[in-house]
mmCIF file of the N, C-alpha and C atoms, coordinates in Angstrom:
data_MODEL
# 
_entry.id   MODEL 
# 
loop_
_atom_site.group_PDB 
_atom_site.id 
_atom_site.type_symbol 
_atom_site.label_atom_id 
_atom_site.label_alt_id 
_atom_site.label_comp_id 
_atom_site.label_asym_id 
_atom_site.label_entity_id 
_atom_site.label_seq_id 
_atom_site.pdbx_PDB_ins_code 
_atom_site.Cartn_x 
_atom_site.Cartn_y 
_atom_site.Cartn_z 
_atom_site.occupancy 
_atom_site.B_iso_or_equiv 
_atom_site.pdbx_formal_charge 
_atom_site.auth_seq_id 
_atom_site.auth_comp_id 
_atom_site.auth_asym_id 
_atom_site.auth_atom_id 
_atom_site.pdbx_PDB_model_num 
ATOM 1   N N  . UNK A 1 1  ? 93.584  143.531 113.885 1.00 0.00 ? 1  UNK A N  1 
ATOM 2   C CA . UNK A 1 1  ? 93.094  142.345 114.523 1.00 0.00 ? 1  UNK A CA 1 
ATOM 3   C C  . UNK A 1 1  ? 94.175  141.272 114.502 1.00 0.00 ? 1  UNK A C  1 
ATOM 4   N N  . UNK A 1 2  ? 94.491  140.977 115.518 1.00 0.00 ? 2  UNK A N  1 
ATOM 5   C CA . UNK A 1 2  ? 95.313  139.478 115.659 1.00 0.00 ? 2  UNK A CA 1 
ATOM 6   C C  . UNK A 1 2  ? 94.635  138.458 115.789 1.00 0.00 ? 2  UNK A C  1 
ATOM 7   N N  . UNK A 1 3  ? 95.354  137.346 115.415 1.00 0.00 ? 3  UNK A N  1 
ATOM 8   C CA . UNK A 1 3  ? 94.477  135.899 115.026 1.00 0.00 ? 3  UNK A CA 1 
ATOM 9   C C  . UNK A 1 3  ? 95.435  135.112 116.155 1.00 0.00 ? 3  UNK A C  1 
ATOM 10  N N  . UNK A 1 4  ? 94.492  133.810 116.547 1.00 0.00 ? 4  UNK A N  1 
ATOM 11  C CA . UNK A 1 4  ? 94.842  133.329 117.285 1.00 0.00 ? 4  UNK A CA 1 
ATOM 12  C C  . UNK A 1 4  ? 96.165  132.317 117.528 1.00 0.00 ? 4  UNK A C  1 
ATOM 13  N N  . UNK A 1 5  ? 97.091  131.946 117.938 1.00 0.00 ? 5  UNK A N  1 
ATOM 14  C CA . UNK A 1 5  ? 97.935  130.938 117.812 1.00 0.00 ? 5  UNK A CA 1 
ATOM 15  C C  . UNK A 1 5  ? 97.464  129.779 117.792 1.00 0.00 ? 5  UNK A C  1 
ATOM 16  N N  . UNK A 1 6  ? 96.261  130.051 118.203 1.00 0.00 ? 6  UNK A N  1 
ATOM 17  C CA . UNK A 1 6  ? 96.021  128.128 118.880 1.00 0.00 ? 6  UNK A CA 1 
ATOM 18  C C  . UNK A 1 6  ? 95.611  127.407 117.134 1.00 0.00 ? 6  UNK A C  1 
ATOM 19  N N  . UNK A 1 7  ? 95.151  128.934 116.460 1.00 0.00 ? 7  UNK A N  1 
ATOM 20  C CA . UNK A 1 7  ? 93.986  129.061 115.060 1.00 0.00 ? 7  UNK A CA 1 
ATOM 21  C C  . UNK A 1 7  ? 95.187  128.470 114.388 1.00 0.00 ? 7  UNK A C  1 
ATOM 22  N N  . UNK A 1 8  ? 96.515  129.365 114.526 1.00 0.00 ? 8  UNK A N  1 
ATOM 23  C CA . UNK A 1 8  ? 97.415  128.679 113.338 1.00 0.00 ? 8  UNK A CA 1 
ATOM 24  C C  . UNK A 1 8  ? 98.033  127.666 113.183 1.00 0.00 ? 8  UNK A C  1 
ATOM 25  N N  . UNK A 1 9  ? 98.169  127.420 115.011 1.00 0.00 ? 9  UNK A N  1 
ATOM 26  C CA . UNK A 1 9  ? 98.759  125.706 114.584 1.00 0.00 ? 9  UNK A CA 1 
ATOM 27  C C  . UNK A 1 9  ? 98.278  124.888 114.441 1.00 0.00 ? 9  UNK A C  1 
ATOM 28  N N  . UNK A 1 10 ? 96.639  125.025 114.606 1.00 0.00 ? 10 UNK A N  1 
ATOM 29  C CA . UNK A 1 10 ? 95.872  123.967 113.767 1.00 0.00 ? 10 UNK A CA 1 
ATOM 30  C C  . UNK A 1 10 ? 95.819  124.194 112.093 1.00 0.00 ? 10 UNK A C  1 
ATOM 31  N N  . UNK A 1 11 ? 95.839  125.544 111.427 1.00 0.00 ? 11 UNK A N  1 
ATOM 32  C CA . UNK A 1 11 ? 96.175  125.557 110.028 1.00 0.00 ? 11 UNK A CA 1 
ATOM 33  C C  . UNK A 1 11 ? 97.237  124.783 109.607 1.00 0.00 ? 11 UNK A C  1 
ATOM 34  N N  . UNK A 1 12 ? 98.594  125.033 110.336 1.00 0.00 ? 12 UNK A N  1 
ATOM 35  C CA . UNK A 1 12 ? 99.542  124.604 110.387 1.00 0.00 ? 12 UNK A CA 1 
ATOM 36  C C  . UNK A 1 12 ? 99.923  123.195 110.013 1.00 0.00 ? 12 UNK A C  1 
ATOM 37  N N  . UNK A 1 13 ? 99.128  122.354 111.334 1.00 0.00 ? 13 UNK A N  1 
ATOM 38  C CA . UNK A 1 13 ? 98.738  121.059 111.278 1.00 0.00 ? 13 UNK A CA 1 
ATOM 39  C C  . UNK A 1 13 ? 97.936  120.403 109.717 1.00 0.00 ? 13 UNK A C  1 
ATOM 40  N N  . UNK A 1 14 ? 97.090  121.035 109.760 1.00 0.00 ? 14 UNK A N  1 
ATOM 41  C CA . UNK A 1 14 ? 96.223  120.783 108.358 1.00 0.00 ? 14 UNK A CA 1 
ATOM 42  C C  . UNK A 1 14 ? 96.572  120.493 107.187 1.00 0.00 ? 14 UNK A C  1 
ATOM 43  N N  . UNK A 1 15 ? 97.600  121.755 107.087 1.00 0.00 ? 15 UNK A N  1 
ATOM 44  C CA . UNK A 1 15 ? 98.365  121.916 105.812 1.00 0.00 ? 15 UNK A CA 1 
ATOM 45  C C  . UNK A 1 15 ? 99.170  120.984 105.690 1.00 0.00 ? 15 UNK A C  1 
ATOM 46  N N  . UNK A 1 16 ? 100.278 120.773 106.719 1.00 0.00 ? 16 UNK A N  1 
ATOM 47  C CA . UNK A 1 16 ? 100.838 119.821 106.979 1.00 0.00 ? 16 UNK A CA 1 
ATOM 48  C C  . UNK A 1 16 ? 100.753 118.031 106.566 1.00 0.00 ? 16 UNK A C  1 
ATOM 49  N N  . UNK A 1 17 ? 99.426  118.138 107.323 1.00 0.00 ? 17 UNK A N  1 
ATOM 50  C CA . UNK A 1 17 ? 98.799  116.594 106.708 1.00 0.00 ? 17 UNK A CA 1 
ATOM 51  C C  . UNK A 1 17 ? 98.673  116.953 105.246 1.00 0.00 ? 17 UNK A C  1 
ATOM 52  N N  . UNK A 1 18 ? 98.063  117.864 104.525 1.00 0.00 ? 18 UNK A N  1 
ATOM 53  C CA . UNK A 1 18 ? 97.432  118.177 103.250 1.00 0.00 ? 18 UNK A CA 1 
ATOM 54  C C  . UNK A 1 18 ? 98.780  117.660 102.341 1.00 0.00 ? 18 UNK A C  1 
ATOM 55  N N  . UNK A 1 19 ? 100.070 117.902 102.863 1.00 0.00 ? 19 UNK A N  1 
ATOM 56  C CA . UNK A 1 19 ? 101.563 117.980 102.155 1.00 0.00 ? 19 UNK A CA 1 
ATOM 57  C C  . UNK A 1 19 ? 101.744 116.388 102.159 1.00 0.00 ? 19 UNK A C  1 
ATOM 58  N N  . UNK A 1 20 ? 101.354 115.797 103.172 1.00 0.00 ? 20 UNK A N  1 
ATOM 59  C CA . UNK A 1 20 ? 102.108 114.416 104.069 1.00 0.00 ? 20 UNK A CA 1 
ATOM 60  C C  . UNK A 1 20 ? 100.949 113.341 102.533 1.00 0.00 ? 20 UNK A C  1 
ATOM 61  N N  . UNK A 1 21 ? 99.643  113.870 102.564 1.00 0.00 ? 21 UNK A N  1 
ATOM 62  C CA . UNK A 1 21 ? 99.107  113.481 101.799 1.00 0.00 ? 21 UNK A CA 1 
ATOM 63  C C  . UNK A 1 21 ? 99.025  113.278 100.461 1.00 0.00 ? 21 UNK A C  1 
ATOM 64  N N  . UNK A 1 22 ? 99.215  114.326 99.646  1.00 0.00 ? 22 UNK A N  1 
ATOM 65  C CA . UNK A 1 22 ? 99.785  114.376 98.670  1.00 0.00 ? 22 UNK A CA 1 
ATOM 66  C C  . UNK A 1 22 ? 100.960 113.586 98.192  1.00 0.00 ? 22 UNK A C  1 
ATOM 67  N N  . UNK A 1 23 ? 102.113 113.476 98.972  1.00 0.00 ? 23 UNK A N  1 
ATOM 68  C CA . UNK A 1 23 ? 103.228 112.918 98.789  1.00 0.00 ? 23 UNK A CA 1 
ATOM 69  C C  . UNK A 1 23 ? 103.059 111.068 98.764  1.00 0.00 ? 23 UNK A C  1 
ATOM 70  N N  . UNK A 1 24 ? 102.179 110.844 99.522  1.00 0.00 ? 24 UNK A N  1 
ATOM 71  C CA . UNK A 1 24 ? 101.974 109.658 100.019 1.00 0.00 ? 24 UNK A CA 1 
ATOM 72  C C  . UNK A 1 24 ? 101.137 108.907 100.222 1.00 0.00 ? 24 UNK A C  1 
ATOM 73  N N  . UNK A 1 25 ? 99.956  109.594 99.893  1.00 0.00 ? 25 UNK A N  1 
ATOM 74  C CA . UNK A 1 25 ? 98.875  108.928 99.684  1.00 0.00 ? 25 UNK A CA 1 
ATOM 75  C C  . UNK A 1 25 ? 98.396  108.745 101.252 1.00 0.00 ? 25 UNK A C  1 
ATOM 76  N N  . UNK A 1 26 ? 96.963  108.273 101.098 1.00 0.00 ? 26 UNK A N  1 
ATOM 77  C CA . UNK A 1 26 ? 96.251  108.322 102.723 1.00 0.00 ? 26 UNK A CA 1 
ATOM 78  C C  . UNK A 1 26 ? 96.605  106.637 102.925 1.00 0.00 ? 26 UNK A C  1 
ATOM 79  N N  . UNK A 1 27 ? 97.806  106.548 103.681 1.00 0.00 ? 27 UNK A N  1 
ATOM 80  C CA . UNK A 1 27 ? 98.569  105.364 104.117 1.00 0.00 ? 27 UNK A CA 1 
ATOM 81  C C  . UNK A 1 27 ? 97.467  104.765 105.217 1.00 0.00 ? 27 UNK A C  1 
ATOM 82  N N  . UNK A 1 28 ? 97.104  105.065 106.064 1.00 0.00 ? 28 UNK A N  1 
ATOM 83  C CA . UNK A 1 28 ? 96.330  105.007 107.243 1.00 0.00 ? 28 UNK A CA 1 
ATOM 84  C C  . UNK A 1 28 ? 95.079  104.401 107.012 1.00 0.00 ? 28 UNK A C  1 
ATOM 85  N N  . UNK A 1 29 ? 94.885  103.116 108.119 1.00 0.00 ? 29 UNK A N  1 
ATOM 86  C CA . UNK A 1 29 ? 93.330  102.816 107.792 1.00 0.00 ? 29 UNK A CA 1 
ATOM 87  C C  . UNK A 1 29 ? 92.582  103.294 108.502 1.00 0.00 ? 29 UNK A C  1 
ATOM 88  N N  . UNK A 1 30 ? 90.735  103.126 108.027 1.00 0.00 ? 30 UNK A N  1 
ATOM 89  C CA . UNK A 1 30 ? 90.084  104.073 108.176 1.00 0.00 ? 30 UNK A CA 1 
ATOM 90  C C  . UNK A 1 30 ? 90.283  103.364 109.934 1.00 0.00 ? 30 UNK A C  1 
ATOM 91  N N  . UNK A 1 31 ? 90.308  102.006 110.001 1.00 0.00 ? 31 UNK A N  1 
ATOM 92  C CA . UNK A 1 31 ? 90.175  101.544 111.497 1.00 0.00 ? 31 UNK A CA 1 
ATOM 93  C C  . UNK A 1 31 ? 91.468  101.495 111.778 1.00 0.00 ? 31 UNK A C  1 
ATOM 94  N N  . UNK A 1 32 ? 91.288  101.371 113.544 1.00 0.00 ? 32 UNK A N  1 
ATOM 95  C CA . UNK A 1 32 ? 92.744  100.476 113.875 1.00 0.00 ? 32 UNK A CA 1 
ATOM 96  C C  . UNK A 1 32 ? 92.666  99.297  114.381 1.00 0.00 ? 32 UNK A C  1 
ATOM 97  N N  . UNK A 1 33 ? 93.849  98.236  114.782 1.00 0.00 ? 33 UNK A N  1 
ATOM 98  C CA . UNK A 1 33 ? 93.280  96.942  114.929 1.00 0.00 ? 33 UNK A CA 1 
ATOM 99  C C  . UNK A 1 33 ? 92.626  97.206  115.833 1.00 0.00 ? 33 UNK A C  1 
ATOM 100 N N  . UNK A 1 34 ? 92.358  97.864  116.996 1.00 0.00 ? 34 UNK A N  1 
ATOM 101 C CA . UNK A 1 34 ? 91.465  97.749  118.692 1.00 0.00 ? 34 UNK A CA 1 
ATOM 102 C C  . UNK A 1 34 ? 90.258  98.078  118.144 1.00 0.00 ? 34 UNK A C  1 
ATOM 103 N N  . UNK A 1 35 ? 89.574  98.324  116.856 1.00 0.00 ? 35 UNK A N  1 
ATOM 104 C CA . UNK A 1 35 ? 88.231  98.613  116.383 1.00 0.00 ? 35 UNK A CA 1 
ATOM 105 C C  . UNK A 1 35 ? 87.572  97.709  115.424 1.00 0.00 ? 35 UNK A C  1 
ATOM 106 N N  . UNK A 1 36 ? 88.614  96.600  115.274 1.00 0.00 ? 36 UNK A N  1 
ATOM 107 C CA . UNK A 1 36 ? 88.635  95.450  114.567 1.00 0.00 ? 36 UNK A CA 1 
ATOM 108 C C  . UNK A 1 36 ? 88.243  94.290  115.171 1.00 0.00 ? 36 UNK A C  1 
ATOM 109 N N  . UNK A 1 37 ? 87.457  93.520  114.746 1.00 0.00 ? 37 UNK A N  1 
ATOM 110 C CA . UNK A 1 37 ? 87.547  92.103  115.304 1.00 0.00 ? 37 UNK A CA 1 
ATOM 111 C C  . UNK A 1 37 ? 88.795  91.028  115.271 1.00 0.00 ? 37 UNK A C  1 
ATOM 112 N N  . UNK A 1 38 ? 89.099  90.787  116.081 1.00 0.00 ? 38 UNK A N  1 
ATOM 113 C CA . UNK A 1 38 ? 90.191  90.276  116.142 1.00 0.00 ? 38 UNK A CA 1 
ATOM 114 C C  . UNK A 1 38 ? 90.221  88.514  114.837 1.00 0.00 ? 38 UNK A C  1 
ATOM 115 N N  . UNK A 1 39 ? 89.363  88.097  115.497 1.00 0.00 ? 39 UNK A N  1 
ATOM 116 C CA . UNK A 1 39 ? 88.892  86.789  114.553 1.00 0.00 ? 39 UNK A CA 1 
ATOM 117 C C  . UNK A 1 39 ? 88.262  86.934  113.323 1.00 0.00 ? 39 UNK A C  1 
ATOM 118 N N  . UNK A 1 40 ? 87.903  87.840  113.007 1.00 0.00 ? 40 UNK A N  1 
ATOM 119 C CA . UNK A 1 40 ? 87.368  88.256  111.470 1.00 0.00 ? 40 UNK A CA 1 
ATOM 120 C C  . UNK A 1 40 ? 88.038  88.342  110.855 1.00 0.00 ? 40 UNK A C  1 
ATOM 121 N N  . UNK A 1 41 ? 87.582  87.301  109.508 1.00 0.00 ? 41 UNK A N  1 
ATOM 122 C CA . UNK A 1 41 ? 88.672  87.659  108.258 1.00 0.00 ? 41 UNK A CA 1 
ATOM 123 C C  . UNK A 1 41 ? 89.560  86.332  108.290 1.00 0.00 ? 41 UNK A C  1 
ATOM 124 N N  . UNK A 1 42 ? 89.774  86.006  109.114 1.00 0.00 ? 42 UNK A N  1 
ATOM 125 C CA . UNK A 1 42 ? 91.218  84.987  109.482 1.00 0.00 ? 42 UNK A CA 1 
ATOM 126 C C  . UNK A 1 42 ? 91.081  84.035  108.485 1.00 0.00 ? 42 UNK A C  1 
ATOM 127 N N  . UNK A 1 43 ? 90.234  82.831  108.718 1.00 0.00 ? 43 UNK A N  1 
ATOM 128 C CA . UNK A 1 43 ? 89.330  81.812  107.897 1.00 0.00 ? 43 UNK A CA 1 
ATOM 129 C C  . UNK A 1 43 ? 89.189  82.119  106.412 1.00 0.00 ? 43 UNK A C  1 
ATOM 130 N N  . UNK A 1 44 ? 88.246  83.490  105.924 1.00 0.00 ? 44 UNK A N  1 
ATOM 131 C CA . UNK A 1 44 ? 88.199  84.220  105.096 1.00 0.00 ? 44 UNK A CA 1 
ATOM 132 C C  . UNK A 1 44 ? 89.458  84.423  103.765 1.00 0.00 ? 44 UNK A C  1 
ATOM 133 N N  . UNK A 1 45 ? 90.138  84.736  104.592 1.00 0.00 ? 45 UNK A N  1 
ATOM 134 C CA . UNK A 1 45 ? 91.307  85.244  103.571 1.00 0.00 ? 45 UNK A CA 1 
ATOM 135 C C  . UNK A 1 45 ? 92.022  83.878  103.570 1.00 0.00 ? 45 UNK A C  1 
ATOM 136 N N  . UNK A 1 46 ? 92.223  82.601  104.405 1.00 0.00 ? 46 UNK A N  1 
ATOM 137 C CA . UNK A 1 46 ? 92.792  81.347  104.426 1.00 0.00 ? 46 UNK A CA 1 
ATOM 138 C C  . UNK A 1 46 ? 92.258  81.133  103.104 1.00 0.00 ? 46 UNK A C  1 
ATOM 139 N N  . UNK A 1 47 ? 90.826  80.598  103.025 1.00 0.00 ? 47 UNK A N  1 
ATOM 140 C CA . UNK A 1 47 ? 90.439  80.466  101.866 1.00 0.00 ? 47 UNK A CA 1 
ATOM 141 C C  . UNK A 1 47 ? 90.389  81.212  100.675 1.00 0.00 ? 47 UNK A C  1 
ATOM 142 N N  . UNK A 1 48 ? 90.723  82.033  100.859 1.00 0.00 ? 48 UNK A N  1 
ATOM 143 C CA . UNK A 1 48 ? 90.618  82.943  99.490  1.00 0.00 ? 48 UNK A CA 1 
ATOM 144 C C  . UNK A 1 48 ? 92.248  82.707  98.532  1.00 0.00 ? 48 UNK A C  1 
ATOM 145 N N  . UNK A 1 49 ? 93.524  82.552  99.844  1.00 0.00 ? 49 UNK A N  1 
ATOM 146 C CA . UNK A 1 49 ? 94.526  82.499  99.470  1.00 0.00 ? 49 UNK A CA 1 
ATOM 147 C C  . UNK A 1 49 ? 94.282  80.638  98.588  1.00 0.00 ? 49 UNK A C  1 
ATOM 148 N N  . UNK A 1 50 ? 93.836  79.687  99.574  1.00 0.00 ? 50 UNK A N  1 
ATOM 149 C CA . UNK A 1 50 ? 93.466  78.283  98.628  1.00 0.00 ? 50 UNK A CA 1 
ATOM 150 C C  . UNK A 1 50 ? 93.181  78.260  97.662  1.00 0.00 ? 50 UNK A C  1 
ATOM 151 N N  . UNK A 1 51 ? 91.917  78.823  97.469  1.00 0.00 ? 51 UNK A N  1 
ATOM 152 C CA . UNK A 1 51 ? 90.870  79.454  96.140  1.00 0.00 ? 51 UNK A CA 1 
ATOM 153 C C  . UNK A 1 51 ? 91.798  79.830  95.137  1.00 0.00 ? 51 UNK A C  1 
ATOM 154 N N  . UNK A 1 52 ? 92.933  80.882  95.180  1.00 0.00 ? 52 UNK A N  1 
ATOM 155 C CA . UNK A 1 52 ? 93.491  81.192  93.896  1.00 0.00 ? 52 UNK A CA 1 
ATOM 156 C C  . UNK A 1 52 ? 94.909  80.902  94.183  1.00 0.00 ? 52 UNK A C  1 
ATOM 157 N N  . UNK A 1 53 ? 94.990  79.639  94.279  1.00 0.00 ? 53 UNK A N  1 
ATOM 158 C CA . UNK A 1 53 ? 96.647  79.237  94.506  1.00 0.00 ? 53 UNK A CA 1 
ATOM 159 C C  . UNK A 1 53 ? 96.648  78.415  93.299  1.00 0.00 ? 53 UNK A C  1 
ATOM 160 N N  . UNK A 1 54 ? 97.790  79.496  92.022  1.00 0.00 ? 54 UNK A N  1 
ATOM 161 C CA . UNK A 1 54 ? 98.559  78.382  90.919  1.00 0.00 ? 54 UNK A CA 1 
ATOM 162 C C  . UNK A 1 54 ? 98.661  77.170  91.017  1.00 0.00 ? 54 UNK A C  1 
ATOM 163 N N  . UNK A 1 55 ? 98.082  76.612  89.911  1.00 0.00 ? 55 UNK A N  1 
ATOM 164 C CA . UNK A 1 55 ? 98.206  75.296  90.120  1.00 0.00 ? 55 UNK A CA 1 
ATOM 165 C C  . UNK A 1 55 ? 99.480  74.579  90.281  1.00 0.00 ? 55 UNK A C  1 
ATOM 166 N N  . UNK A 1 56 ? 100.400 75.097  89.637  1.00 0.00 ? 56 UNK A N  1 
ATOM 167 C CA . UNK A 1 56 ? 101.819 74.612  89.997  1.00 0.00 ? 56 UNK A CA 1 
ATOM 168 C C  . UNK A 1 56 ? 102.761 74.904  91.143  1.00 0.00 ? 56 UNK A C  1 
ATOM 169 N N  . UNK A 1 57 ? 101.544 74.919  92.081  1.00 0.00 ? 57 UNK A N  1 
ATOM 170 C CA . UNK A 1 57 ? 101.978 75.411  93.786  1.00 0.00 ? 57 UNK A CA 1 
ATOM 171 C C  . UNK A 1 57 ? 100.831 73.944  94.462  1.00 0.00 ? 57 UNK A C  1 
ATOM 172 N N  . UNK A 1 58 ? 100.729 73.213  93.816  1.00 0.00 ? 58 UNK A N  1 
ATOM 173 C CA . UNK A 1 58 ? 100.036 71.805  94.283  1.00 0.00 ? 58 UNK A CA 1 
ATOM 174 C C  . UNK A 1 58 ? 98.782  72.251  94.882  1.00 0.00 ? 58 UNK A C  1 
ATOM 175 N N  . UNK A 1 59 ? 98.219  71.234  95.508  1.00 0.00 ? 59 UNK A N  1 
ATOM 176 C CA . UNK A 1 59 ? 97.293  71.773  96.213  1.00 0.00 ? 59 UNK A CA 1 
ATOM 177 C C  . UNK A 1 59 ? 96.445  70.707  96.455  1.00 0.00 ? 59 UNK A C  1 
# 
């Protein structure tokens, strides 16, 4: 029985990531920005950076 090519270069592929992963950890977010709100967060993280700014950075 022969197996398919199309079968192995998706193993191929798999493994591949499986290697890319290991080495490097899952770099990639789960979103990308076009699944993101563009304006979300902005405000959010402004304040959060205020919120915990050393005091000897004025404020």
């Amino acid at each position: 029985m022969t197996t398919d090519p199309k079968d192995d270069a998706v193993a191929a592929e798999a493994a591949r990531r499986r290697r890319l992963a290991e080495v490097f950890g899952e770099v990639l977010p789960d979103t990308t920005s076009d699944e993101r709100d563009p304006d979300g967060g902005s405000a959010d993280r402004e304040s959060w950076y205020r919120e915990n700014r050393p005091p000897h950075h004025g404020g």
